[in-house]
C-alpha positions in Angstrom: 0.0 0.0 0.0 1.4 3.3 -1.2 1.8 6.2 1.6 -0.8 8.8 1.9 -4.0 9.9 3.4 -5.9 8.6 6.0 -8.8 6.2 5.6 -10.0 8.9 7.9 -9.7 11.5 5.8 -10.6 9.9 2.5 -13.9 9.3 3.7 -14.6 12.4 4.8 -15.8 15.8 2.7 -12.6 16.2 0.1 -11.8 17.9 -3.2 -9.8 15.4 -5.6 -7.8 16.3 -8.6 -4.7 15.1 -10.2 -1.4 16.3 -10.8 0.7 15.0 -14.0 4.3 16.0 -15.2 5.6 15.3 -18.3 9.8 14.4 -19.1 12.3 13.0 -21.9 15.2 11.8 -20.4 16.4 13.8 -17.6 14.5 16.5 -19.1 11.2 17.9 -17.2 9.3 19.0 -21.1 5.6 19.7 -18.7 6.0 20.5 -15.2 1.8 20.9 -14.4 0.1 19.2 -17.6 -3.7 20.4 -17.3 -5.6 17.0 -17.1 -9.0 15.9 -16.4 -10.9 12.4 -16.6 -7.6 10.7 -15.2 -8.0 7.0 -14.5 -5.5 4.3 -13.3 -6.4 1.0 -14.9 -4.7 -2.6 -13.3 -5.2 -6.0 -13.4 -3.5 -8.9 -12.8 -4.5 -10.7 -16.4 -1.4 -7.9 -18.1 1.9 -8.6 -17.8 2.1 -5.0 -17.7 -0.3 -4.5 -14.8 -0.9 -0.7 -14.2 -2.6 1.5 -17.1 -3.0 5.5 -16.9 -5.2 7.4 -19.0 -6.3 11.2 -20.0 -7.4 13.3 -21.4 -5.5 17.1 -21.5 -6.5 20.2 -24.2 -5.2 19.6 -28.3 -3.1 22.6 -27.8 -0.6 19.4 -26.5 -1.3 17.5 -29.7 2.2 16.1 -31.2 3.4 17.6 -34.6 7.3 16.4 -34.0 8.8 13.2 -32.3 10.0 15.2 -29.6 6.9 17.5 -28.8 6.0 16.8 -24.8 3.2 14.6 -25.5 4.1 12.4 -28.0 5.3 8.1 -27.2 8.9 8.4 -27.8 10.6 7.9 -24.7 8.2 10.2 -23.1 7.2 9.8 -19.2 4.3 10.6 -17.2 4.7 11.4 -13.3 1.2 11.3 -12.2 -0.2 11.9 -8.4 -3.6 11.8 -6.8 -4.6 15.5 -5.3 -6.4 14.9 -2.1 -7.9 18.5 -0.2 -9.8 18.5 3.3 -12.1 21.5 3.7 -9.4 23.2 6.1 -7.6 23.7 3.1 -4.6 20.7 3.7 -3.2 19.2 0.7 -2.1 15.9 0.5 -0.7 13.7 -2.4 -0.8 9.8 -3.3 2.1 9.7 -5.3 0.8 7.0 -8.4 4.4 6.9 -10.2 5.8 6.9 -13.5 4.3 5.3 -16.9 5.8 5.3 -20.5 3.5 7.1 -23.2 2.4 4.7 -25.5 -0.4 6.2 -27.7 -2.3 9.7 -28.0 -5.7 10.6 -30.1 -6.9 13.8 -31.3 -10.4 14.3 -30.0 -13.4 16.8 -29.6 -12.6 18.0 -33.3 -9.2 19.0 -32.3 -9.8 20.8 -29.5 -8.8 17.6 -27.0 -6.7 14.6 -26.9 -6.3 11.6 -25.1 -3.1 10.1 -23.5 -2.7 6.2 -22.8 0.0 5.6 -20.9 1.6 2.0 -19.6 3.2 1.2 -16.2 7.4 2.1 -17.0 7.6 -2.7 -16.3 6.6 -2.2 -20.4 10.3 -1.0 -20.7 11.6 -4.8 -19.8 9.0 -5.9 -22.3 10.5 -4.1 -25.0 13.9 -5.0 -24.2 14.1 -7.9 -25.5 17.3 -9.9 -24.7 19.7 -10.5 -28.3 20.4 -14.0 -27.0 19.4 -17.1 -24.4 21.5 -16.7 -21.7 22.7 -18.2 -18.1 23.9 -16.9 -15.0 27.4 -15.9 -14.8 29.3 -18.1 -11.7 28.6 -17.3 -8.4 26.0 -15.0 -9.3 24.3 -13.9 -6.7 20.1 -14.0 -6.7 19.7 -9.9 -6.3 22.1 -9.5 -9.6 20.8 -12.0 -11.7 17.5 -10.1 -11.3 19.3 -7.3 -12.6 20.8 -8.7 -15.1 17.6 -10.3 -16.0 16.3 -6.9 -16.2 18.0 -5.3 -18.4 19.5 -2.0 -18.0 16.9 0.6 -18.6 15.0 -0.5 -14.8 17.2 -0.4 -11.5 15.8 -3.1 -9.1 15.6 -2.9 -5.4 15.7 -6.3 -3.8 16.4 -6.7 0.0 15.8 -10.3 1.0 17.8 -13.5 0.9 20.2 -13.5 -1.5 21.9 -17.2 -2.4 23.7 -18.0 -5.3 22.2 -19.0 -8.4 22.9 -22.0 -10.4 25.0 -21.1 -13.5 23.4 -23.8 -15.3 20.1 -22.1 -15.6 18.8 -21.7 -19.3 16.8 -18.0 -19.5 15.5 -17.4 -23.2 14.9 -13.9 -24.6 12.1 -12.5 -23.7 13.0 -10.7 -20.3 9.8 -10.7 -18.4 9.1 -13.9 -18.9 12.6 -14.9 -17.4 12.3 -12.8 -14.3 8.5 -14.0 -14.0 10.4 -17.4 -13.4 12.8 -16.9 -11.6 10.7 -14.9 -8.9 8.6 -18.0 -8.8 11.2 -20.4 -7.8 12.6 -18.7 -4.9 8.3 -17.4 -4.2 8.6 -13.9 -4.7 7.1 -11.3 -6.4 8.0 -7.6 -8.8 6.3 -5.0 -9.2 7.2 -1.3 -10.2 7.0 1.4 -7.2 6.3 5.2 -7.5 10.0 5.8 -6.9 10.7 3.8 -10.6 12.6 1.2 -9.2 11.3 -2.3 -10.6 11.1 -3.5 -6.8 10.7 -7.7 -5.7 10.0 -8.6 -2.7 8.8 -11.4 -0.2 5.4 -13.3 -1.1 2.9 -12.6 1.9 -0.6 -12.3 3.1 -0.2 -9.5 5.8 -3.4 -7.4 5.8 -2.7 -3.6 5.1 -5.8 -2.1 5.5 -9.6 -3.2 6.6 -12.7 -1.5 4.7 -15.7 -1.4 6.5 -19.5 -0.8 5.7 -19.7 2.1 8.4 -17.2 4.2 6.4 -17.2 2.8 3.0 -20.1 2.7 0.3 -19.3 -1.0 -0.5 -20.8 -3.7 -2.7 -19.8 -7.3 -3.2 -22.2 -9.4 -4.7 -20.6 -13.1 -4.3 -20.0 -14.9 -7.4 -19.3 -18.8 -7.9 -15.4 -20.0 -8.1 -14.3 -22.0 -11.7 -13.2 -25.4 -11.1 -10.2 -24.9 -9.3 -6.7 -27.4 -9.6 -6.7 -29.9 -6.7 -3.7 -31.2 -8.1 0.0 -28.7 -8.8 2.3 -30.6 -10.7 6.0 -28.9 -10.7 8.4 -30.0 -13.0 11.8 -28.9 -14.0 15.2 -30.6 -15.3 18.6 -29.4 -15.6 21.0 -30.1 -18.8 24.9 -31.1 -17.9 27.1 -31.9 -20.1 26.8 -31.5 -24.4 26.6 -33.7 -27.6 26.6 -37.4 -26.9 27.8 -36.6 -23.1 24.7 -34.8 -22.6 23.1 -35.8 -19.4 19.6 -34.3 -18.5 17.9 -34.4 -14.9 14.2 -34.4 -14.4 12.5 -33.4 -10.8 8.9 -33.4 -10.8 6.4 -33.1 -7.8 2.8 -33.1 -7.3 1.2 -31.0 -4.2 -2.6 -31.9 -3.5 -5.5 -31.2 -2.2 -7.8 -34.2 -1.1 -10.1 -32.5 2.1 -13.2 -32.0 1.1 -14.9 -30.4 -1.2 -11.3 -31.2 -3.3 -12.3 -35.1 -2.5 -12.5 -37.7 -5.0 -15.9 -37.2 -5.7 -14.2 -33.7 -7.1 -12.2 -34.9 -9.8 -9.0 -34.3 -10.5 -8.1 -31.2 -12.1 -4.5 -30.5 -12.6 -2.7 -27.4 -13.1 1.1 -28.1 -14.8 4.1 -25.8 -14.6 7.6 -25.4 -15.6 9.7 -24.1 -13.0 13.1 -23.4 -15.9 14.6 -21.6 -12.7 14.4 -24.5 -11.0 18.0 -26.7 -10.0 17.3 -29.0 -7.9 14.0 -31.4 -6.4 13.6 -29.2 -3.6 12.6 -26.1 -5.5 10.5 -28.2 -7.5 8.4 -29.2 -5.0 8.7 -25.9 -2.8 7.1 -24.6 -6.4 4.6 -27.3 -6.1 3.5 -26.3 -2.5 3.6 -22.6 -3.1 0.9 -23.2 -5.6 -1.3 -25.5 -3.7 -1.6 -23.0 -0.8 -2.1 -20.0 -2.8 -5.2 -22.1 -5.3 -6.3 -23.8 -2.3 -6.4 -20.7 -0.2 -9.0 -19.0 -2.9 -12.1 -18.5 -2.1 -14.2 -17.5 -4.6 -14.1 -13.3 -6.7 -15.9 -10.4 -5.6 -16.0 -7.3 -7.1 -16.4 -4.0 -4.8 -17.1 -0.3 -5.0 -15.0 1.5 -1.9 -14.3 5.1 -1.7 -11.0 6.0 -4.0 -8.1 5.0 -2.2 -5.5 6.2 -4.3 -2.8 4.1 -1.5 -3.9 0.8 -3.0 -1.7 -1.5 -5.1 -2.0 -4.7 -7.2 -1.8 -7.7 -4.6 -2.6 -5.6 -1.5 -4.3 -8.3 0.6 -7.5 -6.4 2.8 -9.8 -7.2 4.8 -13.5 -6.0 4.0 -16.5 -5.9 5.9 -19.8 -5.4 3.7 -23.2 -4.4 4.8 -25.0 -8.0 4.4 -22.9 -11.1 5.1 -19.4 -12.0 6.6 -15.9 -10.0 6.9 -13.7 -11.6 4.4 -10.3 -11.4 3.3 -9.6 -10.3 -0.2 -6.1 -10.2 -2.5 -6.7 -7.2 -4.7 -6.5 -8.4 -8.7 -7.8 -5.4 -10.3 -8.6 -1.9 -10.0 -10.0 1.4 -11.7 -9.2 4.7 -9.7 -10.9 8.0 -10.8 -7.7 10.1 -10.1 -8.8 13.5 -10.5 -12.8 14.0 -10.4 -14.9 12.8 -7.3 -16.2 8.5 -8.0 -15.9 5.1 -6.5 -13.3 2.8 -7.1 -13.7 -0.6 -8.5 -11.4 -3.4 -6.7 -12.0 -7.2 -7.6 -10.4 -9.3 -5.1 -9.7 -13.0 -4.8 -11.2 -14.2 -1.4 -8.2 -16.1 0.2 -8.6 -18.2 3.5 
């Protein structure tokens, strides 16, 4: 959860607006772009999660590849403007995204900005050749190098060597997608720009309640979930006719009711290429059963905005009919600068 304003204060009587920059480079080309219908799109079904949109006057409309608004190179710095009626100004500080399209609208007289979280960068970078980890590399700088160079990343937890052996193809999110999931963490970009990973968890950051909050979540039916994670991974020593490959593989279940055997069995398969030995295979294997086994069922809510809430935040929510639950947020649409509710779907977790 990003720093800002009070739950308190949020749902109290406040003016909202936003606040977006515009730079090349080093170079600040729009310090106070006038903006209005400003929304921050994210979902977990992107690779590239986070989504800002806008909409600013045609006076900004591109005739050159280097004029402010136009999608080469050019970044947004957008923040949430919160105001109480005593006049204090706060600021939810939303971060950076990489212009990716415009459109002249309203005749001329407007355009629209789409803009993409700056993780679209690591996309685009797309590595010349499969690689491995040089020796005795060390798990914070192979995510680095994983990386690319255009995103610094800020990674503060354990930090073991990495097998050199490992076999990481070109495309450089998928790599670091992997290799976050075999040593169960997860990345994300921060307002700061930093491509941040951190520590999978389920601490609850914040708790919204019916007393303070107009919420609805109507409950909706979970798909047939796996009851069955099968891990597999396999390492290559060796070349040519002295080529020796080894296999791990692992299988967590679920078998307490309602994932009996009058269930089924539905299995969910995946490749853990980061993996080097049986123990991260089946660590993978486990990860995966607690997290499907731990959902729920989806619901989808309207809260007051809260500008401070990220992809993954895990909450707790109390609605007007029915139980408290516990919700993972895996989408969201924020109103940043005019006055609305906020959609959040969330996966109920256990």
């Amino acid at each position: 959860m990003l720093p800002g304003p009070s739950l308190a204060t949020l749902t109290g009587s406040v003016a909202v607006g936003a606040r977006v920059s515009v730079h090349r480079g080093k170079t600040t080309l729009i310090q106070d772009l006038p903006v209005w219908d400003v929304v921050l799109d994210a979902t977990s079904a992107r690779n590239v999660r986070r989504q800002l949109s806008f909409t600013t006057s045609g006076e900004f409309v591109p005739n050159n590849p280097l004029d402010p608004l136009n999608n080469y190179g050019h970044r947004v710095h957008a923040w949430q403007v919160v105001e109480t009626p005593d006049g204090v100004r706060r600021e939810v500080d939303l971060g950076w995204f990489l212009i990716t399209s415009w459109e002249e609208t309203g005749g001329g007289d407007t355009m629209t900005v789409e803009a993409v979280d700056l993780l679209q960068l690591v996309v685009d970078d797309v590595a010349a050749w499969p690689s491995s980890p040089p020796k005795n590399q060390r798990l914070r700088d192979e995510l680095q190098r994983l990386a690319g160079k255009t995103l610094a990343v800020q990674y503060a937890g354990k930090n073991p060597v990495v097998d050199p052996e490992l076999q990481f193809q070109t495309d450089r999110l998928a790599n670091l997608a992997d290799l976050c999931a075999a040593y169960s963490l997860d990345f994300g970009m921060r307002p700061d720009g930093f491509l941040h990973v951190w520590e999978l968890n389920s601490r609850i950051v914040a708790t919204y309640s019916a007393q303070d909050l107009i919420v609805d979540a109507p409950r909706e039916s979970v798909d047939r979930k796996p009851n069955r994670f099968l891990a597999v991974g396999s390492k290559t020593e060796g070349s040519g006719d002295k080529a020796k490959e080894t296999k791990w593989s692992f299988e967590a279940k679920l078998t307490a009711p309602p994932f009996d055997t009058d269930y089924g069995v539905v299995r969910e398969r995946m490749e853990v290429q980061s993996a080097t030995s049986q123990a991260m295979v089946t660590t993978a294997a486990n990860n995966a059963m607690k997290k499907g086994g731990a959902i729920l069922g989806f619901r989808s809510l309207q809260i007051v905005a809260d500008a401070r809430l990220e992809m993954g935040d895990v909450c707790m929510f109390v609605p007007p009919k029915g139980n408290a639950f516990k919700g993972r947020v895996t989408a969201l649409s924020l109103p940043v600068s005019e006055p609305g509710l906020m959609r959040v779907d969330v996966e109920v977790i256990g």
